[in-house]
C-alpha positions as CSV (number, residue, x, y, z in Angstrom):
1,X,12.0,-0.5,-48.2
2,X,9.4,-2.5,-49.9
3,X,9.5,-6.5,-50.5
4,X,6.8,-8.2,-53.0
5,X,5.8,-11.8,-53.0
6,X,4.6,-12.3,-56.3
7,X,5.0,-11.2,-60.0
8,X,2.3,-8.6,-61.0
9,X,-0.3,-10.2,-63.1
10,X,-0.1,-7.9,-66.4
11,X,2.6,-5.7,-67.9
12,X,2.4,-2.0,-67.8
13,X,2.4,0.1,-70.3
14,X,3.7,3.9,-70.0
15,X,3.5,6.6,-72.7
16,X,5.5,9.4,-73.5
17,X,4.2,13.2,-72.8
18,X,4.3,13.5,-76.6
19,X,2.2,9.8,-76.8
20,X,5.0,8.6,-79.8
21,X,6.5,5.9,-77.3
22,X,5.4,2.8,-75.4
23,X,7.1,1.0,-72.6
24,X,5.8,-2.5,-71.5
25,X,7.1,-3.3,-68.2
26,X,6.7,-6.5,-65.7
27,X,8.0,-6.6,-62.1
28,X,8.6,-9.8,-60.3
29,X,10.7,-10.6,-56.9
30,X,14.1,-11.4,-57.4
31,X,15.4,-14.9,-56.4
32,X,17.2,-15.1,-52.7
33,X,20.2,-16.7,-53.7
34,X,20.7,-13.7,-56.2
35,X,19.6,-10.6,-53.8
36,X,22.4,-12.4,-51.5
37,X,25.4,-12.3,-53.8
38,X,24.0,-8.9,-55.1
39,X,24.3,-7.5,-50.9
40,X,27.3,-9.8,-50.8
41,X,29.3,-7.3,-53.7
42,X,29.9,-10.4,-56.1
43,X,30.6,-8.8,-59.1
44,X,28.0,-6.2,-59.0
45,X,30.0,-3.4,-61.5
46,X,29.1,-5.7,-64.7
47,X,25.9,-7.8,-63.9
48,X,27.5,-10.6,-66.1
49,X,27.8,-12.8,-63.0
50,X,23.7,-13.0,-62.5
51,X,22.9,-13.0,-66.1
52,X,22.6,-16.7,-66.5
53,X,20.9,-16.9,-63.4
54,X,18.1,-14.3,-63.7
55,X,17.6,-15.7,-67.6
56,X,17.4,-19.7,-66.2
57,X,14.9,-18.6,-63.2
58,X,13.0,-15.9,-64.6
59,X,12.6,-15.0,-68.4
60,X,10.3,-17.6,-69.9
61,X,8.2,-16.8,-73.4
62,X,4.9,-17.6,-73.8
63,X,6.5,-20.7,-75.9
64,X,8.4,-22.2,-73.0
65,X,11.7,-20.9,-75.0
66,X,14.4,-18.3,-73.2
67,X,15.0,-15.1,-74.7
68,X,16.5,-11.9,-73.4
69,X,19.4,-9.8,-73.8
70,X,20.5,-9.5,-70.5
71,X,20.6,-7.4,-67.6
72,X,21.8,-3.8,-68.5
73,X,20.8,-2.0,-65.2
74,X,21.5,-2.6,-61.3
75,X,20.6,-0.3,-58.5
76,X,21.2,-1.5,-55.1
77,X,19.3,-4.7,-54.9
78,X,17.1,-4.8,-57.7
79,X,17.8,-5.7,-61.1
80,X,16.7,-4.3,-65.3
81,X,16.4,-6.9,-68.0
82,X,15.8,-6.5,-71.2
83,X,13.4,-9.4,-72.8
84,X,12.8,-7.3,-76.4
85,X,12.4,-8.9,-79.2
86,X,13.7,-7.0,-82.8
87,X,12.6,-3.6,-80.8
88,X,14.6,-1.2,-83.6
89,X,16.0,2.0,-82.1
90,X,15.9,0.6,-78.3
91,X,19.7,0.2,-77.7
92,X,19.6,4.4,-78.5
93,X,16.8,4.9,-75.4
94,X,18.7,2.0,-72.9
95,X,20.4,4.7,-71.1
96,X,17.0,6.7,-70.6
97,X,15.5,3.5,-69.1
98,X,18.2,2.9,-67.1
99,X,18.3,6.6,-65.4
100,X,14.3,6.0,-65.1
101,X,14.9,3.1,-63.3
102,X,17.6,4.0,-61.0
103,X,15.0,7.2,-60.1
104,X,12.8,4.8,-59.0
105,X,14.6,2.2,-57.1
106,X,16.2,5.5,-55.4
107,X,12.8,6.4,-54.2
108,X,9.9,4.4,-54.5
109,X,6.3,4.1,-55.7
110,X,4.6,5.5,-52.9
111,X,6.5,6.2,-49.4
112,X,9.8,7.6,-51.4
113,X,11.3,4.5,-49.6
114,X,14.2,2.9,-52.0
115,X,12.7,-0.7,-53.4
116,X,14.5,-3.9,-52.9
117,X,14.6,-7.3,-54.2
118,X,13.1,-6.3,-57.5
119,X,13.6,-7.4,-60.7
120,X,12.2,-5.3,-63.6
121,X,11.8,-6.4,-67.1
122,X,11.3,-4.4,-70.2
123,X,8.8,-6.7,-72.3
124,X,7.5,-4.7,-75.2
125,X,8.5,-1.0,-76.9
126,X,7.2,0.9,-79.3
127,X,9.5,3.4,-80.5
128,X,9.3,6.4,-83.0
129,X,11.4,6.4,-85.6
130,X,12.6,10.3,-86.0
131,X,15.2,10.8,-83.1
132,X,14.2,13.4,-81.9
133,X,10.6,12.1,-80.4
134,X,13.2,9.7,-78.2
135,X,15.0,12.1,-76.4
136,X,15.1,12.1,-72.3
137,X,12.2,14.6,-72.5
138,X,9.9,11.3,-73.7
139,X,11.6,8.4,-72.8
140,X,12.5,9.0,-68.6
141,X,9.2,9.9,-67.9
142,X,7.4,6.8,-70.1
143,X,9.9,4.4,-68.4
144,X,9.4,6.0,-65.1
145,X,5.9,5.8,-64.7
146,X,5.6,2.2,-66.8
147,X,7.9,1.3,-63.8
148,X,5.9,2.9,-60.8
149,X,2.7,1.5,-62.1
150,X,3.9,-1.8,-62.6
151,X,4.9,-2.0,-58.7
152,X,2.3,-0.4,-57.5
153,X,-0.1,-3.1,-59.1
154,X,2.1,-6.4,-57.6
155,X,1.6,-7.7,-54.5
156,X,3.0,-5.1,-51.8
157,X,4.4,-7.3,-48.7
158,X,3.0,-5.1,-45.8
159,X,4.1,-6.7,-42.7
């Protein structure tokens, strides 16, 4: 199981084998009062319930403003959020990201321990625009390792 303390202090970015997409990731401890109703089964099929929350506490632009289009992923007690802005072709690869993601949380970053008490934001895409460059093939393992890298660089709690 591994707790961080802090939000990591840059977004990673991971490529596709085939280098035609990018995926800008940030990972940042989720709030207690959220982990708790998450462990607590509150509405946990739909994520609905903490999307206010996690957009009040923890998706701030650079302009002060609030912008995000929710959570769309949730594996045991960790969170995906999507902060894009106009990304075209994403909602076709959310899926991907989300199976990425749950891969991870299932087995982290270093000790193949699951992660808790994470929540990870897609910032930034790049996308190609032929369909066929964004299939599973390119898009699990870009999101996968943009994930791993981005909690391997925040601040690991180690007692």
């Amino acid at each position: 199981m591994k707790a961080f303390q802090r939000k990591a202090q840059l977004n990673l970015k991971g490529k596709s084998p085939n280098k035609h997409n990018r995926f800008y990731i940030e990972v940042e401890p989720l709030p207690e009062n959220i982990i708790k109703a998450i462990y607590n089964n509150e509405n946990t099929r739909k994520c609905e319930k903490f999307k206010n929350e996690v957009l009040k506490k923890t998706t701030r632009t650079r302009n002060g403003q609030r912008n995000s289009k929710g959570v769309f992923g949730l594996k045991g007690l960790n969170l995906i959020t999507d902060v894009t802005k106009g990304i075209q072709y994403l909602f076709e690869t959310r899926e991907l990201i989300k199976e990425a993601f749950d891969e991870v949380m299932k087995s982290g970053p270093t000790a193949s321990e699951p992660c808790q008490g994470l929540l990870v934001k897609l910032v930034d895409a790049k996308l190609h625009e032929d369909a066929i460059h964004r299939g599973p093939a390119q898009v699990i393992p870009a999101a996968r390792n943009a994930i791993y890298g981005a909690i391997t660089i925040a601040w690991p709690d180690t007692t």
